[in-house]
MITIMAR-284018 format. One line per 5 residues: number of its first residue (from 0); their letters; for each residue y negated, z, x negated of C-alpha. Coordinates in steps of 0.25 Angstrom, whole numbers, plus 5000, padded with zeros to 4 digits. Each point is the difference from the previous one (the first is absolute). Layout:
NUM> A> Y/Z/X  ...;
***
This chain:
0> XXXXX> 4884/4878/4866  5004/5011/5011  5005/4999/5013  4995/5009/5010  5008/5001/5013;
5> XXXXX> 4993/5009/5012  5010/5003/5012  4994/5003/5012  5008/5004/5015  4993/4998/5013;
10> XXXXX> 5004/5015/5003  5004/5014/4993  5012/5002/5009  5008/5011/4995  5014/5001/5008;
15> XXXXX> 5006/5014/4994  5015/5002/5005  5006/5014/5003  5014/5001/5004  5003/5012/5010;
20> XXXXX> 5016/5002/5000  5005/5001/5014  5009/5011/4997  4995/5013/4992  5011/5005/4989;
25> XXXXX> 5001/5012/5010  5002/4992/5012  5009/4993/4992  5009/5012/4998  4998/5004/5014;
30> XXXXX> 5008/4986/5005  5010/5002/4989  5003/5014/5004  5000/4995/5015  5011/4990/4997;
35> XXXXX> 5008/5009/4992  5000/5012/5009  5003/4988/5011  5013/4995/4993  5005/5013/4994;
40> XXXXX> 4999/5007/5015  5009/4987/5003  5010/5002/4989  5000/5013/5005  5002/4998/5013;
45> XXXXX> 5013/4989/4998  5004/5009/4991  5003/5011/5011  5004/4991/5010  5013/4996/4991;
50> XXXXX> 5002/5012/4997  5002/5004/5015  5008/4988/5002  5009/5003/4988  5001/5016/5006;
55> XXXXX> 5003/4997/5015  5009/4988/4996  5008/5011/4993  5001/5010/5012  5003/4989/5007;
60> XXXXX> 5012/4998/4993  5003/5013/4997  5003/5002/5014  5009/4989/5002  5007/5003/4989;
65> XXXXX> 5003/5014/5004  5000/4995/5015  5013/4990/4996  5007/5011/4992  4998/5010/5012;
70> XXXXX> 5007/4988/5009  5010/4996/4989  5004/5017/4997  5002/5001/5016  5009/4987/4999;
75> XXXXX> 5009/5007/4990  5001/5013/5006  5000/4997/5013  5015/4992/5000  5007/5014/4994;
80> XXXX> 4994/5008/5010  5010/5003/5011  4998/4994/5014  5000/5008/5011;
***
């Protein structure tokens, strides 16, 4: 003997499955691109600001450097300078 076997299904239901990506390769390198510009305008950015710390902290003691050597210079001269 042989066997014979017949399958059948109520219904031909087909379900066919497609993926659509959320993000495009180029949308993705826009985001990217976005987030990098974003965060190298920030370096940037702190970057300058230290810098302008750094420089007005040095003026700043520049002149009370040379402020406290004016009063120290008149302190010294002054006492060998005659009174009148």
């Amino acid at each position: 003997g042989s066997l014979k076997l017949t399958v059948r299904a109520k219904g031909t239901g087909v379900s066919i499955l497609s993926h659509r990506p959320v993000y495009g390769m180029w949308e993705i390198f826009s985001h990217v691109g976005g987030l990098v510009g974003c965060w190298l305008g920030i370096s940037v950015w702190t970057a300058f600001n230290f810098f302008e710390d750094l420089y007005k902290s040095t003026v700043k003691l520049a002149f009370k450097m040379r402020n406290r050597s004016k009063r120290l210079a008149k302190t010294l001269i002054s006492p060998m300078l005659p009174q009148v």
